[in-house]
PDB file of N, CA, C, O and CB in Angstrom:
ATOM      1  N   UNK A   1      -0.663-220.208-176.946  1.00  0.00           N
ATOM      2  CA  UNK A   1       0.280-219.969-175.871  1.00  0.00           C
ATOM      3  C   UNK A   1       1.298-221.104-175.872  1.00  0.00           C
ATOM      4  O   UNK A   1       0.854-222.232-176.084  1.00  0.00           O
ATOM      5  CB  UNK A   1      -0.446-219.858-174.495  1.00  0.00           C
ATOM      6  N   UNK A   2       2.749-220.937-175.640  1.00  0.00           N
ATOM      7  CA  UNK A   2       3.514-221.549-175.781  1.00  0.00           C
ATOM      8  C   UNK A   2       3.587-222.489-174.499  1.00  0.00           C
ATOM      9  O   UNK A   2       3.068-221.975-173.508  1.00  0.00           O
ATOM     10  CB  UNK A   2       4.443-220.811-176.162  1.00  0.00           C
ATOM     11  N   UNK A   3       4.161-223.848-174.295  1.00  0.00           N
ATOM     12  CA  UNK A   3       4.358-224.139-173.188  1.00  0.00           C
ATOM     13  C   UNK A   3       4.798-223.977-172.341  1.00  0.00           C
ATOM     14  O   UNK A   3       4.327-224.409-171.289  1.00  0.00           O
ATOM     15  CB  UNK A   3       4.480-224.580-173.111  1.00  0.00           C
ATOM     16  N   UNK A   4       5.998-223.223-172.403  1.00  0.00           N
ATOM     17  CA  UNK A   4       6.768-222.250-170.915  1.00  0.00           C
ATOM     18  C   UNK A   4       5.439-221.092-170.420  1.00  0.00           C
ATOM     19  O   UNK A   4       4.907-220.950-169.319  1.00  0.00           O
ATOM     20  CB  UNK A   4       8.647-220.948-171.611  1.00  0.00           C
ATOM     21  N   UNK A   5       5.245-220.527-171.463  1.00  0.00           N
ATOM     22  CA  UNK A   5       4.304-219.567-170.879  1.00  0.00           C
ATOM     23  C   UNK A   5       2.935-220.295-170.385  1.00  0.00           C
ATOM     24  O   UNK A   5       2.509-219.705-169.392  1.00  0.00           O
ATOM     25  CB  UNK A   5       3.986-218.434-171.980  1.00  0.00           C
ATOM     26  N   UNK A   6       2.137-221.355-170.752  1.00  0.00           N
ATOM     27  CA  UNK A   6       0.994-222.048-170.232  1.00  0.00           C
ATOM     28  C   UNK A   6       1.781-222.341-168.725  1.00  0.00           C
ATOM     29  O   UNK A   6       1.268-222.510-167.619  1.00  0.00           O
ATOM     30  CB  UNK A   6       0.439-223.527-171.264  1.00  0.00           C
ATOM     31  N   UNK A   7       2.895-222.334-169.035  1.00  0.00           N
ATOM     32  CA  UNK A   7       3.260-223.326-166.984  1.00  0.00           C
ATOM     33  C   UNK A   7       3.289-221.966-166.293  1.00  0.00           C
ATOM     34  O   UNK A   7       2.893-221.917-165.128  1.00  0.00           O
ATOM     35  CB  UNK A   7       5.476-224.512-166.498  1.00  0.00           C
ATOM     36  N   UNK A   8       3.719-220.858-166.898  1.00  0.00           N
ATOM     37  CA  UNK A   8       3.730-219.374-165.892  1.00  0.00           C
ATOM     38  C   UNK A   8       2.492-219.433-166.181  1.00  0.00           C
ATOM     39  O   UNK A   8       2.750-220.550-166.630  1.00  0.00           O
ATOM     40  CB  UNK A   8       4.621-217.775-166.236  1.00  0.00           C
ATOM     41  N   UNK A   9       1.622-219.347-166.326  1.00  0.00           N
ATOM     42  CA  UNK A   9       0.310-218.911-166.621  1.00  0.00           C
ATOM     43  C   UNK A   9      -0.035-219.802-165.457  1.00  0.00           C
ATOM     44  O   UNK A   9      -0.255-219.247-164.380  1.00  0.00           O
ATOM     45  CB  UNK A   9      -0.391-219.132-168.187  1.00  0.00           C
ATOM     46  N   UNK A  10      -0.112-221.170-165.540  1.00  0.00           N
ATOM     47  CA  UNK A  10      -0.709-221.836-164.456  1.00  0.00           C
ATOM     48  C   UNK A  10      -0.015-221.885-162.718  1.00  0.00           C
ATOM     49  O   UNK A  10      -0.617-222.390-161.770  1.00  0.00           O
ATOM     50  CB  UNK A  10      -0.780-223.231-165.067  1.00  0.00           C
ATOM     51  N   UNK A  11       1.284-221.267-162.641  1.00  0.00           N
ATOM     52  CA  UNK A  11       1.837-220.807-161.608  1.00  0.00           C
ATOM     53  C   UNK A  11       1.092-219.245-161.515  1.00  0.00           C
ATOM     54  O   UNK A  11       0.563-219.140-160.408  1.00  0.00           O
ATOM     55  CB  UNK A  11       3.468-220.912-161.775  1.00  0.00           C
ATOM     56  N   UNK A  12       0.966-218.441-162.059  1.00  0.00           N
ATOM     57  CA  UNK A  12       0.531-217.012-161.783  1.00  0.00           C
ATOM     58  C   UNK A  12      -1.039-217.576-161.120  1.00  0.00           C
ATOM     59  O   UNK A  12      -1.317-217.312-159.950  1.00  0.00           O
ATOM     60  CB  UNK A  12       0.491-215.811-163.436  1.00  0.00           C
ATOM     61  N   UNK A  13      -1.791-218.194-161.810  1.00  0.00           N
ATOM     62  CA  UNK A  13      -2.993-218.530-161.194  1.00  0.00           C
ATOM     63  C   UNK A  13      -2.971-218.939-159.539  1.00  0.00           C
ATOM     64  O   UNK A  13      -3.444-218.428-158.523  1.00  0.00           O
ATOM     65  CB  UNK A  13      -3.511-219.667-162.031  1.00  0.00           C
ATOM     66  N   UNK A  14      -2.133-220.180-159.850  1.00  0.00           N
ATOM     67  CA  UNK A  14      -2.235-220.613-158.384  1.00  0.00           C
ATOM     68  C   UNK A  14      -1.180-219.754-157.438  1.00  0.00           C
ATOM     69  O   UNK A  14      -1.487-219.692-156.248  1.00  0.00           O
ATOM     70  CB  UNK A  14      -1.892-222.281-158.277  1.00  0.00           C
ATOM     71  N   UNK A  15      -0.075-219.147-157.819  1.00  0.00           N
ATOM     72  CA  UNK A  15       0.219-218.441-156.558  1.00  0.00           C
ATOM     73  C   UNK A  15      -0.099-217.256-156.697  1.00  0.00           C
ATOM     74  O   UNK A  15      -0.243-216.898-155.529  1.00  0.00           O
ATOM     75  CB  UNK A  15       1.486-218.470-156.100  1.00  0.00           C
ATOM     76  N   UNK A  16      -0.303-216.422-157.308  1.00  0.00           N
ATOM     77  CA  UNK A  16      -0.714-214.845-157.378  1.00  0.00           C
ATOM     78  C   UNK A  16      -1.984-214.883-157.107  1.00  0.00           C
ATOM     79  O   UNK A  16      -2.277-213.911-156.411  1.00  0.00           O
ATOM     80  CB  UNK A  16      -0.507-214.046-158.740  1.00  0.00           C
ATOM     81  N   UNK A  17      -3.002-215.645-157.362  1.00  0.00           N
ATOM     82  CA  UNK A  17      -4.690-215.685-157.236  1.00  0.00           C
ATOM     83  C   UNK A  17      -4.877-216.601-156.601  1.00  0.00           C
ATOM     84  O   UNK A  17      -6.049-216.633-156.224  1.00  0.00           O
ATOM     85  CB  UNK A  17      -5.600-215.822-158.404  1.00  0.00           C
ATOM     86  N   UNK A  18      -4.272-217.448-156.252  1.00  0.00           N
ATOM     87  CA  UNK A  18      -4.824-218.480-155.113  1.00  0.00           C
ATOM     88  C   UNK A  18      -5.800-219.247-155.573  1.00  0.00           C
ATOM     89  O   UNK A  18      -6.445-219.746-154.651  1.00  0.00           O
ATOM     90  CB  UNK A  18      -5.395-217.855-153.878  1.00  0.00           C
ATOM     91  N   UNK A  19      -6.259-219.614-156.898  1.00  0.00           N
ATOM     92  CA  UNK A  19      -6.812-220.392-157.374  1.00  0.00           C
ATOM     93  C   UNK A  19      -6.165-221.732-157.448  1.00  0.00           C
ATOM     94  O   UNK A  19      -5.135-221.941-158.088  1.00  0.00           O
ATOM     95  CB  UNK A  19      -7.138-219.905-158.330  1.00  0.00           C
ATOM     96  N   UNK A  20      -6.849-222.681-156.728  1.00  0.00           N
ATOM     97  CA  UNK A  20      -6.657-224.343-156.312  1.00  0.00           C
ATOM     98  C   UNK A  20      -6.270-225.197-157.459  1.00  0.00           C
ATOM     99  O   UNK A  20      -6.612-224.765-158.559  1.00  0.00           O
ATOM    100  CB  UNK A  20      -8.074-225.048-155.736  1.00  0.00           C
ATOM    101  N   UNK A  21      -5.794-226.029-157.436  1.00  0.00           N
ATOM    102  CA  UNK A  21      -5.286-226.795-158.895  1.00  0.00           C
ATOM    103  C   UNK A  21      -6.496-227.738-159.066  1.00  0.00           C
ATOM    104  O   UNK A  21      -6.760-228.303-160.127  1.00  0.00           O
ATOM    105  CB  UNK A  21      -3.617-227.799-158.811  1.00  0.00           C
ATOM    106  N   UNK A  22      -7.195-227.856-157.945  1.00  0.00           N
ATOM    107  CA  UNK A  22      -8.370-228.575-158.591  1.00  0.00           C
ATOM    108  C   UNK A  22      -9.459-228.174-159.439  1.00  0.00           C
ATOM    109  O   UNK A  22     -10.147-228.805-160.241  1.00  0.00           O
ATOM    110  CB  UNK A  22      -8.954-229.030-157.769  1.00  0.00           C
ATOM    111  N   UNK A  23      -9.445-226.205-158.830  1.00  0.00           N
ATOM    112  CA  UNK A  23     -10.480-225.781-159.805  1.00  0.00           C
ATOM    113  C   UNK A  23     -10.410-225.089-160.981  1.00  0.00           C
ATOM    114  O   UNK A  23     -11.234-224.395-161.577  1.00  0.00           O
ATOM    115  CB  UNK A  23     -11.207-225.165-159.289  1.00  0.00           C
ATOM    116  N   UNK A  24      -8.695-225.564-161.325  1.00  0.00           N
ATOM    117  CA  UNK A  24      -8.028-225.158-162.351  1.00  0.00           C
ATOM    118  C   UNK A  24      -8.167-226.492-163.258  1.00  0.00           C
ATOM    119  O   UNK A  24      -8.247-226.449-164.486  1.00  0.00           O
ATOM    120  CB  UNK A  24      -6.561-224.641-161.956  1.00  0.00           C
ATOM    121  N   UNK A  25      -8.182-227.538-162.586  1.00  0.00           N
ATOM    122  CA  UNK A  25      -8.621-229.081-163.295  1.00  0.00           C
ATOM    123  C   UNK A  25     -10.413-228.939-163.639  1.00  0.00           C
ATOM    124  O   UNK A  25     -10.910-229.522-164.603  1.00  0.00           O
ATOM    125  CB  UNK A  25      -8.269-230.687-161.862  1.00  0.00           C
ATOM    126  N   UNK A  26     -11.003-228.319-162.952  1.00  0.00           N
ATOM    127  CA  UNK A  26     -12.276-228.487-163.306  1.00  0.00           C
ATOM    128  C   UNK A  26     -12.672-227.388-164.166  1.00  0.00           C
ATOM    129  O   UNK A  26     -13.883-227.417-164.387  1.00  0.00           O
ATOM    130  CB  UNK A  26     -13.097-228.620-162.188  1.00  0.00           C
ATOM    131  N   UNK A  27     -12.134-226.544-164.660  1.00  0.00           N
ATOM    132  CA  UNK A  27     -12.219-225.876-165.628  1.00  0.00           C
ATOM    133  C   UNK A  27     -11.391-226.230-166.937  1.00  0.00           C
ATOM    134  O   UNK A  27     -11.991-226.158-168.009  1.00  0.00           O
ATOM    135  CB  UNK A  27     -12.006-224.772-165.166  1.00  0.00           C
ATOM    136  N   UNK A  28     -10.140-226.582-166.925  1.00  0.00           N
ATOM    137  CA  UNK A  28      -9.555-227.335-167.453  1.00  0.00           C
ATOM    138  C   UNK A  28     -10.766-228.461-168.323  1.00  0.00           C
ATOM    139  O   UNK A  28     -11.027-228.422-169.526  1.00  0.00           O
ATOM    140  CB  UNK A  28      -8.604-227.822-166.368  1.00  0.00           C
ATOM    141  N   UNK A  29     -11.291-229.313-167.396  1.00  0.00           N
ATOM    142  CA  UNK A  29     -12.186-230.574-167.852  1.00  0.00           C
ATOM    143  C   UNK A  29     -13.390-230.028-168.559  1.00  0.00           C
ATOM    144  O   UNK A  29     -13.855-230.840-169.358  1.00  0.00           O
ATOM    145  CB  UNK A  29     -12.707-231.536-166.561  1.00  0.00           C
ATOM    146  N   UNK A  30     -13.998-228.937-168.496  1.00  0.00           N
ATOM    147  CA  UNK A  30     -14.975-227.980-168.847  1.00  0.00           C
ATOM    148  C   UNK A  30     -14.915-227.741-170.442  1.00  0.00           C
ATOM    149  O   UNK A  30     -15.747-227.855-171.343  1.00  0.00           O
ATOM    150  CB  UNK A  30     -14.722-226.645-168.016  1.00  0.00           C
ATOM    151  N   UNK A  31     -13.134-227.240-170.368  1.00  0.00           N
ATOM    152  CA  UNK A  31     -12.996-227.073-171.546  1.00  0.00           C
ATOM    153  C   UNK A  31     -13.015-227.577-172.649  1.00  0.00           C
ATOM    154  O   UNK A  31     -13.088-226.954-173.708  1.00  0.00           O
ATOM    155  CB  UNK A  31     -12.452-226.807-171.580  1.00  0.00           C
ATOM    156  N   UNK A  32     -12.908-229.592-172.423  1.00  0.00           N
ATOM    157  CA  UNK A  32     -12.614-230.105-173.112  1.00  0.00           C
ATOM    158  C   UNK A  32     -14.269-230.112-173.657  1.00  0.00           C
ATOM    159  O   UNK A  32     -14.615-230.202-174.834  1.00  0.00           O
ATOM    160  CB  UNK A  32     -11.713-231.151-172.712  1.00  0.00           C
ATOM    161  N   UNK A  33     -14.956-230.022-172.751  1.00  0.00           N
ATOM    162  CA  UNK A  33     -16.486-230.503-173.777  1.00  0.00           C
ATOM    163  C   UNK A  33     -16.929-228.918-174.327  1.00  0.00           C
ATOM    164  O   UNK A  33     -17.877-228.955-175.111  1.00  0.00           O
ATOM    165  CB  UNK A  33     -18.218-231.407-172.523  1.00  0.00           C
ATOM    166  N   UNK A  34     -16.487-227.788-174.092  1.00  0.00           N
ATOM    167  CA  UNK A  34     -17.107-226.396-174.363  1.00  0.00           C
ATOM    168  C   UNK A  34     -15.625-225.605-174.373  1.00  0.00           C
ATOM    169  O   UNK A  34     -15.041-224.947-173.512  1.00  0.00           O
ATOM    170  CB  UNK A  34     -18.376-225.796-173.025  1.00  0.00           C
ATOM    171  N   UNK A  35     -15.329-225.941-175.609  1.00  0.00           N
ATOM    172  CA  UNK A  35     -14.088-224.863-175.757  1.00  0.00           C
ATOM    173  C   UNK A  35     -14.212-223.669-175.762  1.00  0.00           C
ATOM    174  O   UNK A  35     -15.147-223.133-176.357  1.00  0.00           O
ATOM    175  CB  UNK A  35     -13.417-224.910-176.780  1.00  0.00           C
ATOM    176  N   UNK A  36     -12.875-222.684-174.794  1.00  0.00           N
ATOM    177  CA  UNK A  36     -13.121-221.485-174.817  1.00  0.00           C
ATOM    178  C   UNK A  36     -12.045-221.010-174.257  1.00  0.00           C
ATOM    179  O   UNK A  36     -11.219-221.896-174.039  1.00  0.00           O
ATOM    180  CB  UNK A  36     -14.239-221.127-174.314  1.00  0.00           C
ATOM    181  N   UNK A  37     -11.696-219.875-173.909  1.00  0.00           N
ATOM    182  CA  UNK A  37     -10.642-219.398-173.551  1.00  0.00           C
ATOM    183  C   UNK A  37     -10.592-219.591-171.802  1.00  0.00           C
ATOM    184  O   UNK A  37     -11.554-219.256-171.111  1.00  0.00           O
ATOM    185  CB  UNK A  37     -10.597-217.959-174.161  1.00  0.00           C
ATOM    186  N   UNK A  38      -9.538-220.083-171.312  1.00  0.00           N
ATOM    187  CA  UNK A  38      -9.587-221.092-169.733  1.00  0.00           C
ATOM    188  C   UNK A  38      -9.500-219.449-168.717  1.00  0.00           C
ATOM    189  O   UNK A  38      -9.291-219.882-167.583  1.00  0.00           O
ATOM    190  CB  UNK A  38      -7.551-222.663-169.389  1.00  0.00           C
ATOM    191  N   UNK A  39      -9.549-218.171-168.625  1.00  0.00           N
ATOM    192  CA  UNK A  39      -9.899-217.268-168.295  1.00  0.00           C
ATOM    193  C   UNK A  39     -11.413-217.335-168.348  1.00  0.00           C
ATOM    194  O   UNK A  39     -11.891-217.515-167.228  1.00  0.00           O
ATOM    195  CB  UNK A  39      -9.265-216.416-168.888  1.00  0.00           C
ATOM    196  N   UNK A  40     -12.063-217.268-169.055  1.00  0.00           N
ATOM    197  CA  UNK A  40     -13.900-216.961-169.150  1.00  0.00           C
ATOM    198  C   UNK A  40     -14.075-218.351-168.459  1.00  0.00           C
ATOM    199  O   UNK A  40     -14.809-218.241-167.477  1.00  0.00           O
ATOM    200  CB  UNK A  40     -14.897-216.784-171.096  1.00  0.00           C
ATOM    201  N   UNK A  41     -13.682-219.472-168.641  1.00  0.00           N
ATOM    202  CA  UNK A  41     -14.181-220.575-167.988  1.00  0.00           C
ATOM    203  C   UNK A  41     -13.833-220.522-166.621  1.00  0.00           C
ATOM    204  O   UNK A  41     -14.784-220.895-165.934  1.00  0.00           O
ATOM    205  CB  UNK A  41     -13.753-221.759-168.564  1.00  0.00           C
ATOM    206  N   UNK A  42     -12.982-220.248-166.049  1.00  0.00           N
ATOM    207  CA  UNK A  42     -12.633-219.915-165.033  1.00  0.00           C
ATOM    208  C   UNK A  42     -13.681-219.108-163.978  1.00  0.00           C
ATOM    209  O   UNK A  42     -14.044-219.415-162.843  1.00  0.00           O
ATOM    210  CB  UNK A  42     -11.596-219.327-165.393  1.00  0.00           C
ATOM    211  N   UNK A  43     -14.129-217.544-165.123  1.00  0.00           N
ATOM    212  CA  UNK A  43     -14.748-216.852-164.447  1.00  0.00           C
ATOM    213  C   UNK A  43     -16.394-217.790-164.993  1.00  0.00           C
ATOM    214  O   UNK A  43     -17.104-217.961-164.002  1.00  0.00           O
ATOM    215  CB  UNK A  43     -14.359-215.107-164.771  1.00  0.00           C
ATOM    216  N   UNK A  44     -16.705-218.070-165.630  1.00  0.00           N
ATOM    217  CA  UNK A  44     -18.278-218.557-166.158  1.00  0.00           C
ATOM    218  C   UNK A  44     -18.866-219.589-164.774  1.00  0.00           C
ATOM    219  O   UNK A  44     -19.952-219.475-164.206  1.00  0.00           O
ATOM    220  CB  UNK A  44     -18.143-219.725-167.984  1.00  0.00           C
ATOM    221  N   UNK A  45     -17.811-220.553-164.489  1.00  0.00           N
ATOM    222  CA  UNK A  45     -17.744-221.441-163.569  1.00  0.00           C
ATOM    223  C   UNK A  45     -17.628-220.655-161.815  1.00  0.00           C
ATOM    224  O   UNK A  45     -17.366-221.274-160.784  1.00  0.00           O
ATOM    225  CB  UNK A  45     -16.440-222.365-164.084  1.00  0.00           C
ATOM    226  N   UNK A  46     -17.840-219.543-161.905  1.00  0.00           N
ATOM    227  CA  UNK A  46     -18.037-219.027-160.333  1.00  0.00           C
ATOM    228  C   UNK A  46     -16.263-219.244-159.841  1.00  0.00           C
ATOM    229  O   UNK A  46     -16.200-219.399-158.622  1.00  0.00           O
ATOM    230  CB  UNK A  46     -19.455-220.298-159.197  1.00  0.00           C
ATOM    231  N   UNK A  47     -14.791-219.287-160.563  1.00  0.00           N
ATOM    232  CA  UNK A  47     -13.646-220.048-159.904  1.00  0.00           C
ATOM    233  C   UNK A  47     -13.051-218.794-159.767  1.00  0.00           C
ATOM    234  O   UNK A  47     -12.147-218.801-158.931  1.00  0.00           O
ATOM    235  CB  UNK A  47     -12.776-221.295-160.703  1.00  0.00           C
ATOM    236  N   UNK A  48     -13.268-217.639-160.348  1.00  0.00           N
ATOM    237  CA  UNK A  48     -12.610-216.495-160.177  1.00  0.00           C
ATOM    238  C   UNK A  48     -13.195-215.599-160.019  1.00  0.00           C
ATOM    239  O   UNK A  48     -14.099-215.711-160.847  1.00  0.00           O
ATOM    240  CB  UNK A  48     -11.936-216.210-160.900  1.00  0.00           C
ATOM    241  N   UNK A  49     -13.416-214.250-159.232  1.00  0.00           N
ATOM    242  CA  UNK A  49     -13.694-212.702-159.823  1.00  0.00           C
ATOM    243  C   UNK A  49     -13.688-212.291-160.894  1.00  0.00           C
ATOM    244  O   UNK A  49     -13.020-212.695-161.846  1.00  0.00           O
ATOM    245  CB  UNK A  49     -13.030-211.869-159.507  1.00  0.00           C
ATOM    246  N   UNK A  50     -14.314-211.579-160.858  1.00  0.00           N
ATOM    247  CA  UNK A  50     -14.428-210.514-161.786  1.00  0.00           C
ATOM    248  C   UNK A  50     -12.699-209.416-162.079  1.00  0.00           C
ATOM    249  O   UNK A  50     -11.914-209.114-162.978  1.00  0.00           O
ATOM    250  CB  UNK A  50     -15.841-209.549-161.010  1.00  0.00           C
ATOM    251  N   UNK A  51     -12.923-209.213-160.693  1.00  0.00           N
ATOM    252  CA  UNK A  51     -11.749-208.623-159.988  1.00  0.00           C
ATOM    253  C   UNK A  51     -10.453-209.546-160.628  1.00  0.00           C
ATOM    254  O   UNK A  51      -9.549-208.998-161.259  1.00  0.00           O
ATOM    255  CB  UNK A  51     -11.942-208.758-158.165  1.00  0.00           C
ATOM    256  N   UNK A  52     -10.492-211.174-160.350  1.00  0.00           N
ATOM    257  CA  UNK A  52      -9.222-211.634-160.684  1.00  0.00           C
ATOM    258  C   UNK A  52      -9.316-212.168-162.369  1.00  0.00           C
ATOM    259  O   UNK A  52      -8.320-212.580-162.964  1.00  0.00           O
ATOM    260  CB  UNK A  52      -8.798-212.871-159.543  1.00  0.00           C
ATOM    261  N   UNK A  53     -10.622-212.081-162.969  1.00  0.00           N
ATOM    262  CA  UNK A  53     -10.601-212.258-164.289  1.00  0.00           C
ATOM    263  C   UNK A  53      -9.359-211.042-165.095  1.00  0.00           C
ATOM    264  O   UNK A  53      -8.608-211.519-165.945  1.00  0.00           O
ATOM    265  CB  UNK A  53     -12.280-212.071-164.746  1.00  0.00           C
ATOM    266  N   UNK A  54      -9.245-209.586-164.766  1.00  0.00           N
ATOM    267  CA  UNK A  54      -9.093-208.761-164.937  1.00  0.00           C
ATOM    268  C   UNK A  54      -7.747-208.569-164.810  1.00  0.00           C
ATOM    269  O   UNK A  54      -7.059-208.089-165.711  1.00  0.00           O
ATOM    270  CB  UNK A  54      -9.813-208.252-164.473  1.00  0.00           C
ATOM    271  N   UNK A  55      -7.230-208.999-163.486  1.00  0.00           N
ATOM    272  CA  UNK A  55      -5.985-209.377-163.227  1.00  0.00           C
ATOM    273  C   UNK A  55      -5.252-210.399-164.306  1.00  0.00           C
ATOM    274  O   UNK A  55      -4.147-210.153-164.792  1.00  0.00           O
ATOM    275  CB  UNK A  55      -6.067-209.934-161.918  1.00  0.00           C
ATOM    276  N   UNK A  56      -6.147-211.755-164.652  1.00  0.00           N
ATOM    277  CA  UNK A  56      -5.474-212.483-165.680  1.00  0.00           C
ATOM    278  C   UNK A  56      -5.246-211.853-167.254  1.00  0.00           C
ATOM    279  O   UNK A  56      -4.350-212.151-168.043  1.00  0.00           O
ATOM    280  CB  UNK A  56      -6.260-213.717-165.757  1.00  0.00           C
ATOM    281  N   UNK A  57      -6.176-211.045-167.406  1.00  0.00           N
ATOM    282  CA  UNK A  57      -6.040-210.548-168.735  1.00  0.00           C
ATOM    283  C   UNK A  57      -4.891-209.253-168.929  1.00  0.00           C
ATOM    284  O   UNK A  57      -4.358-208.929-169.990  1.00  0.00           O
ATOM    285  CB  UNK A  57      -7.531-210.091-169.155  1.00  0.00           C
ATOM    286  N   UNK A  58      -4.701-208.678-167.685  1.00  0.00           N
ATOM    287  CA  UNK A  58      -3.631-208.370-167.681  1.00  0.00           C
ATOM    288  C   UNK A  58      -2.371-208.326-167.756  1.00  0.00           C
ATOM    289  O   UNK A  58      -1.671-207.410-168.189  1.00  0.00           O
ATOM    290  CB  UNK A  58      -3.690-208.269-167.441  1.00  0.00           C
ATOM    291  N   UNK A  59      -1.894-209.893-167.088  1.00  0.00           N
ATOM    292  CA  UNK A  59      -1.103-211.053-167.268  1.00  0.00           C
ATOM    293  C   UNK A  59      -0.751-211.141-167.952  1.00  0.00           C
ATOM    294  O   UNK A  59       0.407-210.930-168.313  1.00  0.00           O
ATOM    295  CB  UNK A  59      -1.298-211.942-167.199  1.00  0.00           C
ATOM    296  N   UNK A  60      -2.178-211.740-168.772  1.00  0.00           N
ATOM    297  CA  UNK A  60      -1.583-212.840-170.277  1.00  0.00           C
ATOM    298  C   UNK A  60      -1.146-211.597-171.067  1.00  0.00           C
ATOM    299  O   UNK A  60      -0.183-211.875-171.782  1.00  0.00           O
ATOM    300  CB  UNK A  60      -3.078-214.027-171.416  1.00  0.00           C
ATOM    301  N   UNK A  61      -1.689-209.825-171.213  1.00  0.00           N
ATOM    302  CA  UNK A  61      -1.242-209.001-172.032  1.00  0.00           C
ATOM    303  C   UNK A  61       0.234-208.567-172.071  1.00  0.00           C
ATOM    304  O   UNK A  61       0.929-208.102-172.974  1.00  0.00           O
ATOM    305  CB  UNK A  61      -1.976-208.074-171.881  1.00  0.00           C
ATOM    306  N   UNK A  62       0.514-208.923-170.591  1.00  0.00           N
ATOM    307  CA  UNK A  62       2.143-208.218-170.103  1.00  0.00           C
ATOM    308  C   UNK A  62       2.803-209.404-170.933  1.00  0.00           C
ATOM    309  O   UNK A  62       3.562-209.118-171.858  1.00  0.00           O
ATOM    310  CB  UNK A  62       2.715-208.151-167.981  1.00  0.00           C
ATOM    311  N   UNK A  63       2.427-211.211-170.506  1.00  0.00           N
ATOM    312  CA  UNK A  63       3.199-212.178-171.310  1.00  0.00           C
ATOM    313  C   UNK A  63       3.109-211.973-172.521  1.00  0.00           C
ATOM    314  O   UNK A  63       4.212-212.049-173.062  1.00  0.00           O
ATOM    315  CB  UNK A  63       2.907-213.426-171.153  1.00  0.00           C
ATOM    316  N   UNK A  64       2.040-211.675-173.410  1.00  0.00           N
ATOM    317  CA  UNK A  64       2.702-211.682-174.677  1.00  0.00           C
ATOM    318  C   UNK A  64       3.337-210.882-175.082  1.00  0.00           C
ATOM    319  O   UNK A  64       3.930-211.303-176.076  1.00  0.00           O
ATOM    320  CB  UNK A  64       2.143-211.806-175.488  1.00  0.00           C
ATOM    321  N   UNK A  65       3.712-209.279-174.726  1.00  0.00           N
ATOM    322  CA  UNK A  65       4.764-208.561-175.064  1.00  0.00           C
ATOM    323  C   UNK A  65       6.160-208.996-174.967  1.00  0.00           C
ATOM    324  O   UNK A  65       7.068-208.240-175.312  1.00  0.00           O
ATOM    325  CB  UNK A  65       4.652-207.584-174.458  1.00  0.00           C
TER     326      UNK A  65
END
């Protein structure tokens, strides 16, 4: 993911899903010891739904077109 799109990506999180920048940092920090895609960590870590996992993958599908 490019860096314009990682900063929409991390604005869509926190204002469209209301996910906190802290528990976007603590997944973030997660990642660094257990790499993985920051969606599944997100949801693995209890920080999102199911519901809003679904929503992101939607997202990221609309951004990369």
């Amino acid at each position: 993911m490019s860096p314009a799109n990682y900063s929409k990506f991390i604005d869509f999180l926190q204002k469209d899903l209301s996910i906190s920048a802290a528990s976007i940092d603590v997944a973030l920090r997660h990642r660094e010891q257990d790499p993985g895609p920051l969606p599944m960590i997100l949801w693995q870590y209890g920080l999102v739904t199911l519901d809003q996992l679904n929503q992101i993958y939607d997202w990221l599908e609309s951004a990369v077109v």
